[in-house]
C-alpha positions, 0 to 999 in steps of 0.5 A: 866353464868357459865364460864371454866377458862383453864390454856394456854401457853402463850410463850415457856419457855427457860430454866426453865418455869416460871409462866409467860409462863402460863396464865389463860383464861375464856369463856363459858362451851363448849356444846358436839358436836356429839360423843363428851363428856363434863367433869367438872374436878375433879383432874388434873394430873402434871407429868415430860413429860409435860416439852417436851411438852412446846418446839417446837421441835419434839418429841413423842407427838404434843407440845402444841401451843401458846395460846393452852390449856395445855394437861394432864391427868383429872378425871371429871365427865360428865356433858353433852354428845352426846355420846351413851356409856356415861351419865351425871353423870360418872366419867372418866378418860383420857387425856384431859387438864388443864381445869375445863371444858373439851370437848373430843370425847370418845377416848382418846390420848393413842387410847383406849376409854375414862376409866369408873371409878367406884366410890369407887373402889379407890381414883378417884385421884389414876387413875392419879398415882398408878392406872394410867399412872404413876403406868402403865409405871412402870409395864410397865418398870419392866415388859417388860425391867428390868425383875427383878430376885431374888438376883439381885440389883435394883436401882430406882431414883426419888424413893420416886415419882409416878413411882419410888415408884412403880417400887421400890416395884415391884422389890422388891416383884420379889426379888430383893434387891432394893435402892432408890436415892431421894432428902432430908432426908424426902425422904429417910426416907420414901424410906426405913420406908414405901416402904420398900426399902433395902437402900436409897441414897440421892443425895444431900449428898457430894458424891453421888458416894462413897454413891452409890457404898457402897449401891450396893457392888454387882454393878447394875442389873437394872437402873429404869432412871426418872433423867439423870444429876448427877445421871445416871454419877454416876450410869453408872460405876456400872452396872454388865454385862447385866444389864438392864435401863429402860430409863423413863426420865431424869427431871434433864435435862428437862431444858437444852438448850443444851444437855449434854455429855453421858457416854461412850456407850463402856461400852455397848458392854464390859458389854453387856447392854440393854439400852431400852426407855420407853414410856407407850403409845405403850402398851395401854393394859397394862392400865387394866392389871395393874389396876387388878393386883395393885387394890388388893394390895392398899385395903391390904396395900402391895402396899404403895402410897404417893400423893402431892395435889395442890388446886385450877387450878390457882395453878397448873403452879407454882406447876408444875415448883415445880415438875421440881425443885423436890419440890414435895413429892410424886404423884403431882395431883391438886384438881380442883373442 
């Protein structure tokens, strides 16, 4: 009999996960109830937010119970459907789980319809970074907050990953001078050679700040935040008046078990700053609106993408401590079948 194998939590990790907080289960491939569609997964999304959802605390979405299936992004194809607008056979894309079988009615998480993809059209792996969430909520960063200007100072941590690489280059073609902070000599290689960024910091170096303050001799307009920790301390004194920070994340801090001192907000007042969180679900619209504009500039090559591929769901607990570790080079997507 065929089987599902799903990756679930097994105990709530304090501090760092671990692979012993994940365990692997078998059963039957699930049959699709009324509206409900079964999915065979072809690529799993791991992404920095599924740390928030391994603690009990309250946040922005359900966190995953013990012995519950981890959530994330999926593109399957459709195996079995009782549902009238898909057929076995289409390939979609939506949040399902860490599961090589997946059963979900025809809406998704973000409240909008399970996405038809049309193969050949991209990678069907783009849908899960430079076509997907990630791409989105870097349109959705440098669109609705950062609104970058011609000759301002755009700064993008974690600048070599899914949203960074893209928030980058988005502010770049708006005519901003663009530097990246990234972790390794590798990364900041491809920061400048291949996205095109005017600078690239590493934050490894002996002194992020004197580093930071000699690529922005003209201070900060707009703080793209994936990092938090050491990063944003040493950003925060540089911001001009009015700057902008998009607030997306702060992996460096994902592992904490208590939260760290802030920078002093009196600066916010002096400086007139718009510190703005970010979460890409409020504005599900943005989805096909990215996609349309970004589609035409990955078939020319104007808009640079870089993907890490894990093989196999057994492998993705241990390749998503690696992306809270900043082991990954790029977008983080496990091939599942």
């Amino acid at each position: 009999m065929a089987t599902r194998r799903s990756v679930v939590l097994a105990s709530r990790p304090q501090g760092e996960p671990t692979a012993a907080n994940f365990a692997i289960i078998e059963g039957p491939i699930p049959e699709p109830g009324p509206g409900e569609v079964v999915t065979r997964t072809l690529y799993l999304s791991l992404d920095p937010y599924m740390r928030g959802r391994l603690s009990a605390a309250k946040s922005y979405a359900k966190p995953v119970e013990i012995g519950e299936v981890m959530t994330g992004e999926t593109v399957g194809e459709v195996i079995a459907s009782a549902h009238p607008d898909y057929a076995p056979g289409d390939i979609v894309v939506g949040p399902r789980g860490w599961s090589t079988h997946c059963v979900s009615g025809g809406t998704s998480v973000w409240g909008a319809a399970l996405t038809k993809l049309q193969p050949g059209a991209a990678p069907l792996s783009y849908y899960l970074g430079i076509l997907g969430m990630p791409g989105v909520t870097a349109y959705s960063g440098m669109t609705d907050i950062g609104t970058p200007k011609a000759g301002e100072t755009a700064v993008i941590s974690a600048a070599s990953g899914a949203v960074g690489s893209v928030a980058g280059q988005l502010a770049k073609r708006a005519g901003a001078r663009v530097v990246g902070i990234v972790g390794g000599a590798d990364k900041v290689r491809f920061v400048k050679d291949e996205l095109g960024f005017d600078e690239c910091v590493d934050h490894r170096g002996p002194d992020l700040r004197a580093a930071l303050a000699e690529a922005c001799p003209k201070g900060i307009d707009i703080y793209f935040e994936n990092v938090g920790g050491d990063v944003q301390a040493a950003m925060f004194p540089l911001l001009n008046d009015f700057a902008r920070m998009i607030m997306c994340g702060m992996v460096a801090e994902y592992n904490d078990t208590s939260p760290r001192p802030g920078p002093n907000l009196m600066s916010a007042v002096r400086k007139r700053l718009r510190i703005q969180g970010l979460i890409v679900s409020d504005k599900p619209e943005r989805f096909a609106e990215w996609r349309a504009l970004a589609a035409p500039w990955i078939k020319d090559g104007s808009l640079k993408y870089r993907e890490d591929v894990a093989e196999g769901l057994e492998a993705a607990p241990e390749a998503f401590i690696g992306l809270l570790r900043g082991r990954n080079f790029g977008k983080l997507v496990v091939k599942v079948s």
